[in-house]
Structures are given as structure tokens and as C-alpha cells.
BAPADREN-603782 format. One line per field, with one value per residue (C-alpha): residue in three letters; x, y, z. Coordinates in steps of 0.5 Angstrom, whole numbers, plus 2048, in hexadecimal, padded with zeros to 3 digits. Layout:
! BAPADREN-603782
r (ala|...) .
u (X|...) .
v (Y|...) .
w (Z|...) .
This chain:
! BAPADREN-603782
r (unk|unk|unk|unk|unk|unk|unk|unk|unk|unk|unk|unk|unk|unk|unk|unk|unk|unk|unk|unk|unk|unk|unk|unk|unk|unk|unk|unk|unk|unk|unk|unk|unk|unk|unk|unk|unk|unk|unk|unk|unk|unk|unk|unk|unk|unk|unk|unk|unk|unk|unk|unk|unk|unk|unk|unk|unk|unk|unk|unk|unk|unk|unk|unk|unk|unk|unk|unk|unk|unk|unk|unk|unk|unk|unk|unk|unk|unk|unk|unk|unk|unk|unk|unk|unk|unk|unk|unk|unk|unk|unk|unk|unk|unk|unk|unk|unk|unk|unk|unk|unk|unk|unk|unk|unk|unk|unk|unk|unk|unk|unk|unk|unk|unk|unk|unk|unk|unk|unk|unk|unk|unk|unk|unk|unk|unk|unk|unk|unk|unk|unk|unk|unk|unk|unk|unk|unk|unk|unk|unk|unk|unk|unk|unk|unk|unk|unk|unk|unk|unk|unk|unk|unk|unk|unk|unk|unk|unk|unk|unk|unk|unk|unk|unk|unk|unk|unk|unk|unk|unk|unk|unk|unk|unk|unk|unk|unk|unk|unk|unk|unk|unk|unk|unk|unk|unk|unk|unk|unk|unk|unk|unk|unk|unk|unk|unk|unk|unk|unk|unk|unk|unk|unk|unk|unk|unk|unk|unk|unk|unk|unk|unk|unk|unk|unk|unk|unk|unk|unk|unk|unk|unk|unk|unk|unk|unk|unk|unk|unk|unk|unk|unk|unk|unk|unk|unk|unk|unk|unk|unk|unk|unk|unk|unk|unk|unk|unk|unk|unk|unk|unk|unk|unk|unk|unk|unk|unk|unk|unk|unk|unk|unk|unk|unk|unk|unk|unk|unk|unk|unk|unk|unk|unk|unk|unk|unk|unk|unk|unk|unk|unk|unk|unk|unk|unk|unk|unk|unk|unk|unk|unk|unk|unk|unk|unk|unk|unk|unk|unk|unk|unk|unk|unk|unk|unk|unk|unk|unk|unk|unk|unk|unk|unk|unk|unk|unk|unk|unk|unk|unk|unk|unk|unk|unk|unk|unk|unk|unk|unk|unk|unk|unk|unk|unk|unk|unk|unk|unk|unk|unk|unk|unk|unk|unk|unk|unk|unk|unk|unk|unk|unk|unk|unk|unk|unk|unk|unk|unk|unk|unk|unk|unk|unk|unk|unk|unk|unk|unk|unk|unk|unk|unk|unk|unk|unk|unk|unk|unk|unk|unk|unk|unk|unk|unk|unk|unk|unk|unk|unk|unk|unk|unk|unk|unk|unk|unk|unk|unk|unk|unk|unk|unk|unk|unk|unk|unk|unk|unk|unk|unk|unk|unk|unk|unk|unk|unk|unk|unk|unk|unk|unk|unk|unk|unk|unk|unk|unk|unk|unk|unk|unk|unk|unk|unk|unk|unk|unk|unk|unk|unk|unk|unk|unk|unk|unk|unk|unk|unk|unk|unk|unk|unk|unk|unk|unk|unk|unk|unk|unk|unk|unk|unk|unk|unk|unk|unk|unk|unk|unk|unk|unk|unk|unk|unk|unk|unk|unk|unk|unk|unk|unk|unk|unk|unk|unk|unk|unk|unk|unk|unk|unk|unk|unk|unk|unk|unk|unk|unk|unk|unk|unk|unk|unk|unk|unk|unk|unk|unk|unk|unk|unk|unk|unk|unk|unk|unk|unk|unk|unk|unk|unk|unk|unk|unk|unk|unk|unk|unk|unk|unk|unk|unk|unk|unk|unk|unk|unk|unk|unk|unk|unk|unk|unk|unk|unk|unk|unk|unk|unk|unk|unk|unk|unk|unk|unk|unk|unk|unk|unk|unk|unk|unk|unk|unk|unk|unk|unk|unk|unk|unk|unk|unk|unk|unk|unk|unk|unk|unk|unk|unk|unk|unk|unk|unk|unk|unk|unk|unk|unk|unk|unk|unk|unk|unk|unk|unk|unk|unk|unk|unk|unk|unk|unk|unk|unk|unk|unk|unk|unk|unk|unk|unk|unk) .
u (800|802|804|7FF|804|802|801|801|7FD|7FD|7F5|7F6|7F3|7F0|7EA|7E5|7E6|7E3|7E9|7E7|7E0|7E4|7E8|7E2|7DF|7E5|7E5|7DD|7DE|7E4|7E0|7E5|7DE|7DE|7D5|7D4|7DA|7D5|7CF|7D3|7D5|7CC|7CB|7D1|7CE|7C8|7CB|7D2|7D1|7CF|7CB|7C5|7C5|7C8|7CF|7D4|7DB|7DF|7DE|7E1|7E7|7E6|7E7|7E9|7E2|7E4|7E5|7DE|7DB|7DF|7DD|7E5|7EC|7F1|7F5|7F9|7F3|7F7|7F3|7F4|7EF|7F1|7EE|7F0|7F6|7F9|7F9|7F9|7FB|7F7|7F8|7F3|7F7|7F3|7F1|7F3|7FA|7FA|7FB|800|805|801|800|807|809|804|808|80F|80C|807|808|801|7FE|7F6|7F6|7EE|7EB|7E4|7E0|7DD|7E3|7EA|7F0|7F1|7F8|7F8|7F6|7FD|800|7FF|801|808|809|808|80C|812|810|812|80B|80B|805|7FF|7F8|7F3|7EC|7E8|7E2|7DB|7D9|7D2|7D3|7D5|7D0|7D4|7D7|7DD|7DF|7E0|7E4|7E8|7E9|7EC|7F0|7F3|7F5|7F8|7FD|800|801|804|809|80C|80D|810|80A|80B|803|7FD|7F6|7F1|7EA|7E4|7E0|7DB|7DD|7D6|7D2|7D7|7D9|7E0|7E1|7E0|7DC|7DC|7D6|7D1|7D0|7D5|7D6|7DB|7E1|7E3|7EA|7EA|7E7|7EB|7EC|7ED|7F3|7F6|7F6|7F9|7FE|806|809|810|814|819|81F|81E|824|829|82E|82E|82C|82A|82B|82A|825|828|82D|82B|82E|82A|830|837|836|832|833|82F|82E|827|822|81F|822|821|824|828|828|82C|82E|833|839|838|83E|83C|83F|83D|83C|83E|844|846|846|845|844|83F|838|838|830|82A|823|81D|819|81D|81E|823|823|827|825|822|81F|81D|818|81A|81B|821|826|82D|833|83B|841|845|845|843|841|83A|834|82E|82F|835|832|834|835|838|841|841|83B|83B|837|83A|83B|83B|839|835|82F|82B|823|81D|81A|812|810|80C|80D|809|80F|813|819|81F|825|82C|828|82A|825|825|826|823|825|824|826|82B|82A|82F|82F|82D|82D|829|82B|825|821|823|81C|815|811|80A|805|801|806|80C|810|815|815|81A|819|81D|81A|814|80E|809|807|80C|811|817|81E|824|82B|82D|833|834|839|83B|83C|836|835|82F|82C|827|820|81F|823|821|81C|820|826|823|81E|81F|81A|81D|81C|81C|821|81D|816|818|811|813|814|815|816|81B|81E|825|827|82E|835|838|83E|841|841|846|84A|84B|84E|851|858|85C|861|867|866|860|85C|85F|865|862|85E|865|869|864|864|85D|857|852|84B|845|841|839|835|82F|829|823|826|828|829|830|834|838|839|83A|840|843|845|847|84C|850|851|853|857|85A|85B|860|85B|85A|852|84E|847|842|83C|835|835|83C|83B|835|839|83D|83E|835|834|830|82C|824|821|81C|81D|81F|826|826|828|82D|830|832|834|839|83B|83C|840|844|845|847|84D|84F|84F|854|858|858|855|84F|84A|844|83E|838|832|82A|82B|823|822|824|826|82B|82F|82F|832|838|838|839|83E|844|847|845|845|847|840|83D|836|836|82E|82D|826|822|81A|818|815|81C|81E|819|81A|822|821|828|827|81F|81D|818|814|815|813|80D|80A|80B|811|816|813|816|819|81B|816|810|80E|814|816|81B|81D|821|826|824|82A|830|836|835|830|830|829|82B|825|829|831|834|838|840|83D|83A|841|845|840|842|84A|84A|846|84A|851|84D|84C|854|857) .
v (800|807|80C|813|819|81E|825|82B|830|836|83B|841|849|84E|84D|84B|849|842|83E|83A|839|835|832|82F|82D|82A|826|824|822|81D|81A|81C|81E|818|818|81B|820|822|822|826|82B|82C|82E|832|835|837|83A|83D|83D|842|840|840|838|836|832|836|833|838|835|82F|833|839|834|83A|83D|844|843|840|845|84B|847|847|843|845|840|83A|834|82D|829|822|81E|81B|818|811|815|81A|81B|823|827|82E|834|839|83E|846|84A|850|855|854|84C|84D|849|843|844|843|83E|839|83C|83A|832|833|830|834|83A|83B|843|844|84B|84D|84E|855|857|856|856|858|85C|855|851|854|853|84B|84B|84E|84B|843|845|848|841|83D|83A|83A|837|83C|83A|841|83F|845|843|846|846|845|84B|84E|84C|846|84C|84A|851|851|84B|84D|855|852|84C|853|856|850|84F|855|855|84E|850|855|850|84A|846|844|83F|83E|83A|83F|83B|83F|83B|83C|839|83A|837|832|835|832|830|828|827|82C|832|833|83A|83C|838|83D|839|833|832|82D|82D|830|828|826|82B|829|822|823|829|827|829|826|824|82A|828|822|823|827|824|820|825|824|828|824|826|81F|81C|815|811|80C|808|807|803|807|80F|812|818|81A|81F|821|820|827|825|820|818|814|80C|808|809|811|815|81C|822|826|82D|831|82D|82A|823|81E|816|811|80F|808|807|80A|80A|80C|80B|807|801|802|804|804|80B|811|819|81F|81F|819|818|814|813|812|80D|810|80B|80E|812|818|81D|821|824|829|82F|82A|82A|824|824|822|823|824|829|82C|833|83A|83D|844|848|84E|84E|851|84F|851|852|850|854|851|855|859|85E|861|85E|862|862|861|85C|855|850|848|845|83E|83B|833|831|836|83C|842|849|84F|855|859|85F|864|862|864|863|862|85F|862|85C|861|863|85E|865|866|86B|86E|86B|86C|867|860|860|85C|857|85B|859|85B|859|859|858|854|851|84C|84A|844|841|83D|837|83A|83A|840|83E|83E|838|835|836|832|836|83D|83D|841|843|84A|849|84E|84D|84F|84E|847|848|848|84E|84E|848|848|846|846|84A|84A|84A|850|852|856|850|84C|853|855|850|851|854|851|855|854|859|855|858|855|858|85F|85E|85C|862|866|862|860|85C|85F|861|863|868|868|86D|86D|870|876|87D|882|87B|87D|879|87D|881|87A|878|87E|87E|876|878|87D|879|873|878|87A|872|872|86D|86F|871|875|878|877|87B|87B|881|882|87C|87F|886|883|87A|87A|880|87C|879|87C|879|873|86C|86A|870|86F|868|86A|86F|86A|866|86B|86C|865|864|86A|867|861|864|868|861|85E|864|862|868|868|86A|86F|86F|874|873|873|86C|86B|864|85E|85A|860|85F|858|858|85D|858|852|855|856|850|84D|852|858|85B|85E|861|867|868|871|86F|875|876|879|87F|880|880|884|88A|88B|88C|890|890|891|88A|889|88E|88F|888|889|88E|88A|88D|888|881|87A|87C|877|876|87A|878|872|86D|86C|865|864|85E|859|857|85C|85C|861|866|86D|86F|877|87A|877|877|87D|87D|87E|877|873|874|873|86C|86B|86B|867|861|863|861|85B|858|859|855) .
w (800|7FE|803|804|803|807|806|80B|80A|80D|80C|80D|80B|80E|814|812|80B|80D|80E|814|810|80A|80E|812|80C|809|810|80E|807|808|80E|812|818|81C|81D|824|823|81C|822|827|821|81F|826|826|820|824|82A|827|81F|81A|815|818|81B|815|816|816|816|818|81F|81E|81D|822|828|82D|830|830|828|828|82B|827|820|81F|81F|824|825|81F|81F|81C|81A|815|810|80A|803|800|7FC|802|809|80C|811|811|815|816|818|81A|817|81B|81B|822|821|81A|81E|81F|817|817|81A|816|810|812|812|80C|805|802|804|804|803|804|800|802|7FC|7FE|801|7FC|7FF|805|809|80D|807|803|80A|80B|803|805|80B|808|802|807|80B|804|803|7FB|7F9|7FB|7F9|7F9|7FB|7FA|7FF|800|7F8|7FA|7FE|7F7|7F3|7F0|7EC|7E7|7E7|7EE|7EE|7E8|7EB|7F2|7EE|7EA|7F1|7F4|7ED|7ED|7F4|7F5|7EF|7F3|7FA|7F5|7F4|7EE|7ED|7F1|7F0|7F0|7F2|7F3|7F9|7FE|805|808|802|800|7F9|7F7|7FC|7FB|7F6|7F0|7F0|7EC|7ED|7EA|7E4|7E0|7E5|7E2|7E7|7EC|7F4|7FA|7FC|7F5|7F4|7FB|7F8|7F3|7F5|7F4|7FB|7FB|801|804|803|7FF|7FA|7FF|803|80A|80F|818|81C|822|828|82D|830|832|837|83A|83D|83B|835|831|82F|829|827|825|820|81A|814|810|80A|806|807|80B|80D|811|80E|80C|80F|812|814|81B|81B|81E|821|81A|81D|819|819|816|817|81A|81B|819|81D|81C|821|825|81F|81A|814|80D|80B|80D|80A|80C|811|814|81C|81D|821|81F|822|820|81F|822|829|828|82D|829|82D|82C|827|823|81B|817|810|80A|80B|803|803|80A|80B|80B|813|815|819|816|811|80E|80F|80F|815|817|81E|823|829|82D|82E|827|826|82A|824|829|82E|82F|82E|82D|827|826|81E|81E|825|826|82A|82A|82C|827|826|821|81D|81A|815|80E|80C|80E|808|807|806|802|7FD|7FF|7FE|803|80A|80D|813|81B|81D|81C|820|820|81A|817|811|811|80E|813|814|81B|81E|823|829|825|81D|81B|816|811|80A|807|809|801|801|808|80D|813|812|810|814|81B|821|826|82D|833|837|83D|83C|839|832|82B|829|821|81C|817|80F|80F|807|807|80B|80C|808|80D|811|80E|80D|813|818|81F|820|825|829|82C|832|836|83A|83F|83E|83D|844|847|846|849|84F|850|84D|848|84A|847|84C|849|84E|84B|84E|84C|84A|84F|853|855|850|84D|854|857|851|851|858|858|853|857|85C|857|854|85B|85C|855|851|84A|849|844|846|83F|841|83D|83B|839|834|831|82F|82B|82A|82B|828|822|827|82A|830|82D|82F|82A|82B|831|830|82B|82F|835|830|82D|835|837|830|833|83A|837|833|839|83E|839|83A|840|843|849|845|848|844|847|842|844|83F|841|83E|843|83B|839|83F|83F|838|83B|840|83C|838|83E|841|846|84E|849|849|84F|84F|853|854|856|859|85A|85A|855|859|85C|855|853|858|857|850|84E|847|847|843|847|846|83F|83F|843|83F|838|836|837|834|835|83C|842|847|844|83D|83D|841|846|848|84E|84F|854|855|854|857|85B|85D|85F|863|862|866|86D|86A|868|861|866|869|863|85F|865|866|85E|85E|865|861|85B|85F|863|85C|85B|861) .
């Protein structure tokens, strides 16, 4: 007996364009309704539906009761049925901007997208959005159901007008073809079984088309790709490594190189499933055993020695936002590509697409469901492939480094060229040495705290007293740095991060020359400060926390910033129209409403010369 093949569909549009109604009624045509659940559904109708007691089979999707009540999708419904020549697995995703990111994600597994249009309504801003991201996504063979024809009177000028619009749109995202099918979820037409309403369409149903579609398996033709996902050793007789084979085929027998580690060996066994087997393709889930011993974990890639992937460690991508908060250019976020999870930084865009026009804007940063394209870079080269070529290796996710939630995925274009350009230069004085002829340790000092706390007041004096005990110090002061290094920068988040970005490279540069280092910054946000942290050796950093109320802040107001804040003229100020977030654990803290400024930086330098001894 034939193996089905398996096509993922991905039903996607605007809300409200039908998309659950269809897919319930594919699940009802092709039997896919168990008898009581079909009993269940025609209550259901009665209480939720919206065809006045009829069936109404967007219900077998909007499982979630908010979205009964509210007649919409918001989150991705996964459903599976099948026919006698194919088996499917459709997501229904949500209609809703708010929900674009659940859209994405069902595309970045998709074979073929379901673009649903509204008949009375054409094109919508969402719909050309769902297009340009299932195209991003690689998702090829696109299917346009124009639904809601009964609505439209069965008209073919209608169908042939939104079918128009559609061509000249996908041409411009690189959809090279599509199947244009005029239906009706509600009624039925098209959707199984061919429509006598509309006997100027002579092209198959929605089902027959998906029956028939050639949707090729990724990675079939490629070379050997897996990255691994697990270590396995149940005892000390057996260590295997375990994941999904991304691309390529692979047999006992098959030599394979490690990256990043540049390892090699042979495989020795094959599993699937726990038996073995003689050979395995992409989508596989496998387990491999080594000929030799070879030390391997999670994050390693596996692939072909005499075709291994590019490395690097900067790209350029385009980026699909999902976060409720915009993007911060110069903040680090988790990157996770396959099983590898690395440090990233992400620089402004270079552009916004417009999913209107796909023109590009010019655009300092990405909100929400906005499309952009980037360049970033990581703390560590990554094995990849243009997400064109293949999605497991192309293909990214950004991760806040605090609150842990997606923030934005992610299609790798290129590598950039400066990064095999520009290498490191090694130095024969270190920084040891330079350190050593000063007699002292380096140290970055990092007073943050709300303006007019008494950061540069309290630094200022830490350094004379350094400067009295012979140690080598430089005093980087906010303000100083803005006249001249940050001159370029405002006061948005997103400059903001940049600007202690700027300043934590500074720092860095000068504790290599061995200097102690005194930074005195607002640096508001607890991820900037991290990021500067994690870029110094180990005890190097030392968080000094300035703490004073906001009102106390407020009432010494020396430069008068406050109250212009206060009266509008100031925006994106610290503490009144942006926030401030302390550290929580810093190193040292400084309550300056019961310590006077002499006492606080007295304080300092006695921790400072603890750390020495």
C-alpha cells in the first residue's frame, strides 16, 4: 500500500473572511466530524453560530470560548483529515493584527497558504500583509479562495477584478503563481464539490486542488543537514545524538562533520524510533551513534564534510516584529537558530516595508507586526543558509533576555561581508600588561540612577580620591558624552540604548587599557546595563545604584529638566514620560537621601580597595 503524502496548509486573510467557516466545511466533506461531534456543532449553531440556526462550522475551529462569543480566531486552530490520495494538517490562523504573530509562526511550517479575500471587500491591508509574510516565510504555492461569492451575487467580474488585484501585488513579493478559486464556505460552493451557481469557472475545488498540488519536501535534493537537539546516554553502553534531519539524506556508513567544533567521525548506527534503520531524509527524527568517540551536545550541526554550511557572525535579515514594545537598535536579545541559542545585538533598521505598496521607509526602529529589514550580529559565529535555500537554518526567532516572550522571527538573507573582513588583531602588549605597569586591577564603575540622583556629583569625587591613592582613572560623564561621541543620539528608547551601547564599548576599551574606569549614565534600562556587564571580565563590573526618590530627585532639579518635562517641553524624560529600572541586585547602593555625597564615594573607594586585596 502507497504511503498518503502530507500537505500542511497554512488558512490565513483578513478577519472575518471566512477562513474557519471553509476549513470546517472541508473537515465536514471529507467526513472528518465524528457523529456526536457534528451533534454537538448543531447545538452549538443554535447558541453561538451566525447563520440564524444553521451550521455554521467556523465553530469546529474557534474552539477558544472568547472566540465563539466574539465570532473570531485568535489563536492558531490545528486541525488533521485526509482523503484516500493525501493527508492534511491545517492551521486556521487569526485574522487579527494583534494576533500577526501566530500567523507567522503557522507559516514558517506551511507547504501551501489558503489566502482567503472577502468578495464584497477585496484586498485588505491585512490580507497583503498575510501574503507578504507567507512569502517571507518560503510558503510557494499559494491558493486565493475568494470567498463570500453568494454575498456577491456569483458575479465573475467581481472574482476576475479581485483576482487583478491580487496578481499585481504577488508579483511584487515574488510570488511567481497562484490558483485563484471562487467559493462559498457557507453555502458550499467550490469547496467540495463544483458549484452550479457559478458556471463561468471551469477550475477544480478547493479540495481537489489540494489534492493535487506539487508541494516538494525541503531539503530534499540538499546536502546532509541535523542539528542536534540531545545527548543520549541511557547507560554507559550507549551515547547517541538525537534531531530532526533538516535537509539531505544520511546511512551508517556516511562521514559527517561537527560545527561549530570542526570534529569529524562516521556514523555508526542509524535510529528511528528506537530500531534501526538503513537511511533517513528531511523531517526524519532520528538518533545517530558516532565511530568514534567524539564529544557532541546540543547546538553542535551535523552535515556533510564536503559540503558544510557558511559560518559567521553577522547577517543581514528581515525581521517580522511581535513584540508589544518596539525594538531597541543596540539592546541584546537572545537569539535561537535550530538548536543554538546565542547573544545578539540588532542594529536600526535599513528599512520598513510598506505592505501596502512594498515600498521601503525610512524607519529608526520596528513596531508591532512591522516588517523590516536589519542587520545584526552575534556573540558567536553561527553555521547557517539563506532561509530561501532552508528554513531550519535560516530561519530565527528573537528572544527578550528578560521577560523571556518572542519578540520578533527572523530570515537570514546573507552574511555580511565585513564579517569575513574584519578580523580580530592580536596584541603583543595585553592587557594585563598594561594593567601591570600601573599597578592596579581594572574596573568599570557604572553609577546609574535617576537624573539629578548625584551620580556625577558622587563620581566625581570617587576619582580624586583615586587620583589621590596614585591609581589611573577616567571619569565618563553622561552629559560630556552627549556633547561630543553621542551628539548624533535623542532621548527614544531606542537612542537610548544605542547611546549605552556606545558607552559600555568606551568602557571596555579603556579597562583594557588598564584603566579604572568611572561611568556615570541615567542608563534606565536593566538589558542596557546587562549587555555592558556581560562584556567585561568577570568582578570587572561594578554596579553602583545612585537611589533617590523620584521627589527628591525632582526638588534638586539643578538643571531645571524636570519641570520642563513636566510642562511638555522636554519628552522621553527619565522618570516622568519614560522609565527608569532599578537594579536589583548592583553591587553597591547608594540611598542619598541618609548619605551625604563625601560619605558615599568614601564608601566606594574602601569597596573598591576591598576587591583589590
Amino acid at each position: 500500500m502507497t504511503e498518503r503524502s502530507l500537505l500542511r496548509i497554512l488558512a490565513c486573510g483578513s478577519v472575518d473572511d471566512g477562513k474557519s467557516s471553509l476549513l470546517g466545511r472541508l473537515l465536514a466533506e471529507t467526513g472528518a466530524i465524528p457523529s456526536d461531534q457534528l451533534a454537538e456543532l448543531e447545538a452549538d449553531s443554535r447558541r453561538f453560530g451566525t447563520l440564524g440556526g444553521a451550521v455554521d462550522y467556523a465553530l469546529l475551529l474557534d474552539g477558544l470560548s472568547a472566540e465563539r462569543e466574539q465570532g473570531i480566531t485568535i489563536d492558531v486552530a490545528w486541525r488533521y483529515f485526509g482523503t484516500a490520495r493525501r493527508s492534511f494538517i491545517v492551521a486556521d490562523a487569526p485574522g487579527h493584527e494583534q494576533y500577526t504573530r501566530n500567523m507567522a509562526t503557522a507559516a514558517s511550517i506551511a507547504d501551501l497558504a489558503l489566502l482567503l479575500v472577502d468578495a464584497t471587500k477585496g484586498l485588505l491591508t491585512q490580507t497583503r500583509r498575510h501574503a507578504t509574510i507567507a512569502a517571507l516565510m518560503g510558503v510557494r504555492a499559494i491558493v486565493l479562495a475568494v470567498n463570500k461569492m453568494d454575498r456577491a451575487g456569483y458575479d465573475q467580474a467581481t472574482f476576475d477584478a479581485i483576482v487583478a488585484d491580487f496578481a499585481a501585488y504577488a508579483a511584487g513579493i515574488g510570488i511567481q503563481a497562484f490558483t485563484a478559486i471562487p467559493v462559498s464556505a457557507t453555502a458550499g460552493d467550490n469547496i467540495a464539490t463544483r458549484s452550479a451557481a457559478m458556471p463561468w469557472y471551469d477550475g477544480p475545488t478547493v479540495l481537489e486542488h489540494l489534492e493535487q498540488v506539487d508541494a516538494p519536501g525541503a531539503g530534499a535534493d540538499g546536502a546532509f543537514r541535523m542539528p542536534v537537539q540531545l545527548a543520549i546516554r541511557p547507560d554507559a553502553s550507549f551515547r547517541g545524538y538525537a534531531g530532526t534531519i533538516a535537509a539531505g539524506r544520511i546511512a551508517p556508513g556516511d562521514p559527517v562533520l561537527l560545527i561549530p567544533s570542526g570534529r569529524r567521525t562516521t556514523i555508526a548506527r542509524l535510529l528511528d524510533a528506537g530500531e534501526d534503520c538503513a537511511e533517513a531524509g528531511p523531517g526524519a527524527a532520528v538518533t545517530l551513534t558516532f565511530a568514534d568517540e567524539v564529544e557532541c551536545g546540543r547546538g553542535e550541526l551535523l552535515c556533510a564534510p564536503d559540503d558544510p554550511p557558511q559560518v559567521s557572525d553577522q547577517f543581514e535579515a528581515t525581521l517580522i516584529w511581535m513584540g508589544e514594545e518596539e525594538m531597541l537598535p543596540g539592546r541584546q536579545y537572545w537569539l535561537k537558530l535550530g538548536t543554538r541559542t546565542v547573544a545578539a545585538t540588532v542594529q536600526a533598521p535599513k528599512y520598513e516595508i510598506d505592505v501596502d505598496t512594498m515600498g521601503h521607509l525610512a524607519a529608526k526602529t520596528l513596531g508591532l507586526n512591522a516588517i523590516g529589514v536589519v542587520h545584526l550580529w552575534t556573540d558567536a559565529p553561527l553555521p547557517f543558509e539563506p532561509y530561501e535555500q532552508s528554513r531550519a537554518l535560516g530561519g530565527f526567532i528573537l528572544i527578550d533576555r528578560i521577560s523571556h516572550a518572542t519578540v520578533a522571527a527572523g530570515l537570514i538573507h546573507f552574511a555580511l561581508r565585513r564579517a569575513t573582513n574584519v578580523h580580530w588583531q592580536t596584541l603583543d602588549v595585553t592587557r594585563a600588561a598594561r594593567a601591570a605597569i600601573k599597578h592596579q586591577r581594572p574596573r568599570v564603575l557604572w553609577f546609574t540612577g535617576l537624573s539629578g540622583a548625584g551620580k556625577s556629583t558622587i563620581a566625581n569625587l570617587v576619582e580624586k580620591r583615586l587620583h589621590a591613592l596614585d591609581r589611573h582613572s577616567f571619569l565618563l560623564d553622561g552629559d560630556n558624552l552627549r556633547l561630543g561621541l553621542n551628539r548624533d543620539l535623542g532621548f527614544t528608547d531606542a537612542d537610548r540604548s544605542e547611546n549605552i551601547r556606545r558607552v559600555g564599548e568606551v568602557a571596555r576599551l579603556m579597562a583594557d587599557a588598564g584603566l579604572i574606569v568611572l561611568v556615570a549614565v541615567i542608563s534606565p534600562f536593566a538589558a542596557e546595563r546587562r549587555a555592558v556587564r556581560e562584556r567585561m571580565a568577570p568582578g570587572e563590573f561594578v554596579e553602583i545604584f545612585v537611589d533617590t526618590p523620584l521627589d527628591e530627585a525632582e526638588r534638586r532639579d539643578v538643571k531645571g529638566l524636570y519641570a520642563k518635562a513636566r510642562t511638555g517641553q522636554l519628552a522621553n524624560f527619565t522618570g516622568v514620560d519614560s522609565p527608569y529600572e532599578p537594579p536589583k541586585t548592583p553591587e553597591l547602593r547608594i540611598d542619598t537621601t541618609r548619605t551625604s555625597p563625601e560619605d558615599a564615594a568614601q564608601a566606594i573607594v574602601d569597596y573598591l580597595l576591598k576587591l583589590e586585596t
